[in-house]
C-alpha positions in Angstrom: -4.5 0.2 29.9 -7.7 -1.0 28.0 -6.6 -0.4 24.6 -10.1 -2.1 23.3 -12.5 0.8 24.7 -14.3 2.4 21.5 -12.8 5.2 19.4 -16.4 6.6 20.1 -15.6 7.3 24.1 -12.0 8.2 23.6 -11.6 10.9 21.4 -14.7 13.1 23.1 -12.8 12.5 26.3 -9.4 13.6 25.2 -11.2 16.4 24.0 -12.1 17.1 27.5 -9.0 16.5 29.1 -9.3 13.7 30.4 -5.4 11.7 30.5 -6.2 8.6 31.0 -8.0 8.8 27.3 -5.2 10.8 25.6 -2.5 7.8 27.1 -4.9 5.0 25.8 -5.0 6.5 22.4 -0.7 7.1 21.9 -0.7 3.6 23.4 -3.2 1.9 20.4 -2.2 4.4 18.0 2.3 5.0 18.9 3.0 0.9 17.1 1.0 2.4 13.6 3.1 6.0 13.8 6.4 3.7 14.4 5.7 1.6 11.2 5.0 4.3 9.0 8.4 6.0 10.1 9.9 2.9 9.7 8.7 2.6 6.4 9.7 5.9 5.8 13.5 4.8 6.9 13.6 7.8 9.0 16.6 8.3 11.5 15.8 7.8 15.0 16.2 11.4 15.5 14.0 12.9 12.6 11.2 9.5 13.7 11.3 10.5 17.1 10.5 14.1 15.8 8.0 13.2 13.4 6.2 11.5 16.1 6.3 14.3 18.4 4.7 16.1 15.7 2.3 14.2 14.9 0.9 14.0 18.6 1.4 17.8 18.8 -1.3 18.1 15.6 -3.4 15.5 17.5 -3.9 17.7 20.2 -4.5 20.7 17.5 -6.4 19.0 15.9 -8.8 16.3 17.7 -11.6 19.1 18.0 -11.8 19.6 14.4 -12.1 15.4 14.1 -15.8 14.9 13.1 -15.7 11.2 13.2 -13.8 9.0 16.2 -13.4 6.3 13.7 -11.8 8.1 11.4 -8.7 8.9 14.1 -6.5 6.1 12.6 -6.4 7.3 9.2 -6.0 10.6 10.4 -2.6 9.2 12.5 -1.9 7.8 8.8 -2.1 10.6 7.0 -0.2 12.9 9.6 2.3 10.5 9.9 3.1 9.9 6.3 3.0 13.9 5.3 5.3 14.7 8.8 8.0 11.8 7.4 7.6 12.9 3.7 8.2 16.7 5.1 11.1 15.9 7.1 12.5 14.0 4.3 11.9 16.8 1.6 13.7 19.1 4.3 16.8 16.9 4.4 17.0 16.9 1.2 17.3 20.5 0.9 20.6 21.1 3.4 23.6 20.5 1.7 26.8 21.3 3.9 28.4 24.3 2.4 31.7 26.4 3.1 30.1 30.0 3.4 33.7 31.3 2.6 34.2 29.4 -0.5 33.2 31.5 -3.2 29.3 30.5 -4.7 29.0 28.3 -2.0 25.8 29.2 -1.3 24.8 30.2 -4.2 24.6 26.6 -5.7 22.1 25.5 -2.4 19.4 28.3 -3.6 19.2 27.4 -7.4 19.1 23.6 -6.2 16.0 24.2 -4.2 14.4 26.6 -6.8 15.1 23.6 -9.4 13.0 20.8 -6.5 10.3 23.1 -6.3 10.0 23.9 -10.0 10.2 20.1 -10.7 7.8 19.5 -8.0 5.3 22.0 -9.6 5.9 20.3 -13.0 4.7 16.7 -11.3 1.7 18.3 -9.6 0.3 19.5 -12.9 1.3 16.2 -14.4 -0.6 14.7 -12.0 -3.8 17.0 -12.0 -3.9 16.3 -15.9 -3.3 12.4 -15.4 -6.4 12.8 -12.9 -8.4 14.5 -15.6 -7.9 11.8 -17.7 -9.3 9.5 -15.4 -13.5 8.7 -15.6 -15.4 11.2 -13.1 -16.1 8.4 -10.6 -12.6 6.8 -10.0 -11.4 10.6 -10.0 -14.0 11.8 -7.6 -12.8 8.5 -5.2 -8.9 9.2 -5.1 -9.5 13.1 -4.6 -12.3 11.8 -1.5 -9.4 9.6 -0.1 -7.3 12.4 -0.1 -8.9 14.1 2.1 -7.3 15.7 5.4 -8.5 14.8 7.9 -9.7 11.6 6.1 -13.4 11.1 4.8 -15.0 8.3 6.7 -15.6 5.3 3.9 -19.5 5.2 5.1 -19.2 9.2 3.9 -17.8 8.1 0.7 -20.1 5.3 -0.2 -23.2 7.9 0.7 -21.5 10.4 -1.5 -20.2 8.5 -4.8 -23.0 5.5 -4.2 -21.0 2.5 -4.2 -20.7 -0.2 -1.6 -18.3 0.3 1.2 -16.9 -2.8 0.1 -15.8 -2.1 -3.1 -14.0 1.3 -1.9 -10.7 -0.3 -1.6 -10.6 -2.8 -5.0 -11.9 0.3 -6.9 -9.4 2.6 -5.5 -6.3 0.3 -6.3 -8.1 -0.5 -10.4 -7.9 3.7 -10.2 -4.4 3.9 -9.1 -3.8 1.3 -11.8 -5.6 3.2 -14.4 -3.8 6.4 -13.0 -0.3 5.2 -13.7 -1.3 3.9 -17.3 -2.8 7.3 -17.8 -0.8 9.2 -21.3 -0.1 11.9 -19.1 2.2 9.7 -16.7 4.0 7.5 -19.1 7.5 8.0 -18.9 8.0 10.3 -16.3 9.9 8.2 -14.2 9.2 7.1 -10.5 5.9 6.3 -9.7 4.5 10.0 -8.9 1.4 8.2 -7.4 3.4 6.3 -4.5 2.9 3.1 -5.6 5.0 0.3 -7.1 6.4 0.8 -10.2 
C-alpha cells in the first residue's frame, strides 16, 4: 500500500467508504498507536483493546475531523486517553471474597477516595493554570483540544509563529510545574518529567 498519498485524499475517502483508504491510514497510523501503548506498558490484552478502540472512535469520529492533517494528533490523543482509561480502570478492581465480611465494602470507599483525589488535582491544576500569563495559558488549554487544533489554527488565533508553538509550549509546561500552586504535590500532575 502507498502509505505516502496525502492526509488530504485519505481521510475524505474513508469518509466515503472507500477500504482501500481506511487500510492505508491503520497501516501509517497502527506503528504510532503501538508506541504510545507501549509507552503506556499496557498488556497485550488491554493494547490490543485500546487499539480496537481507538479505530472504533476513528470511524465515529472521522466526520467530525475538520482538518486531514490534524488525523495524527488526533490518533495521539485517542490513544493516550484509551491507555490512561484502561489503566485508571485496572486500577479500580481489586479481587475480593464477596463472602468475607466488608469485602466489598473496602473496593467502594477506595474508589470514592481516587475520584476525590482526582478532583482535588484538577482544581490544583486549574489554579496552577491561572497562575500562568494569559498567553502561555491560552496555548496549553488550545493544545488540549480534542480533536486537536491544527498549529496553523493556533498561530492565527494566539499570533505567534508556528515555529515557536512547540519551545513555547515546553517554557509553559516548565513555568506550569514551578507554579506555587504545584509545589509539593508530588508526581508531576502535568505528565512530564519530574
Amino acid at each position: 500500500m502507498d502509505t505516502t498519498e496525502p492526509l488530504a485524499n485519505l481521510v475524505p475517502a474513508a469518509r466515503e467508504g472507500d477500504q482501500h483508504a481506511w487500510d492505508t491510514i491503520v497501516e501509517r497510523f497502527l506503528p504510532l498507536v503501538g508506541a504510545i501503548i507501549r509507552q503506556h506498558r499496557l498488556s497485550d490484552a488491554d493494547g490490543d483493546d485500546v487499539s480496537q478502540t481507538v479505530w472504533l472512535r476513528l470511524v465515529e469520529h472521522l466526520g467530525a475531523l475538520r482538518e486531514p492533517d490534524a488525523l495524527p494528533g488526533w490518533i495521539r490523543t485517542t490513544t493516550r486517553n484509551e491507555c490512561l482509561r484502561v489503566i485508571n480502570a485496572r486500577g479500580r478492581m481489586r479481587p475480593v471474597d464477596p463472602q468475607a465480611d466488608h469485602g466489598l465494602d473496602a473496593v467502594v470507599d477506595d474508589m470514592a477516595d481516587a475520584e476525590l483525589v482526582a478532583a482535588e488535582r484538577r482544581q490544583v491544576l486549574r489554579a496552577a493554570l491561572s497562575e500562568l500569563p494569559a498567553g502561555r495559558r491560552d496555548l496549553l488549554l488550545l493544545l488540549l483540544e480534542d480533536p486537536p487544533v491544527p498549529y496553523e489554527e493556533i498561530s492565527a488565533r494566539l499570533g505567534i509563529p508556528i515555529g515557536s508553538i512547540g519551545p513555547t509550549r515546553a517554557r509553559a509546561l516548565d513555568q506550569l510545574r514551578s507554579t506555587p500552586s504545584l509545589r509539593g504535590l508530588g508526581p508531576d500532575p502535568v505528565g512530564g518529567p519530574s
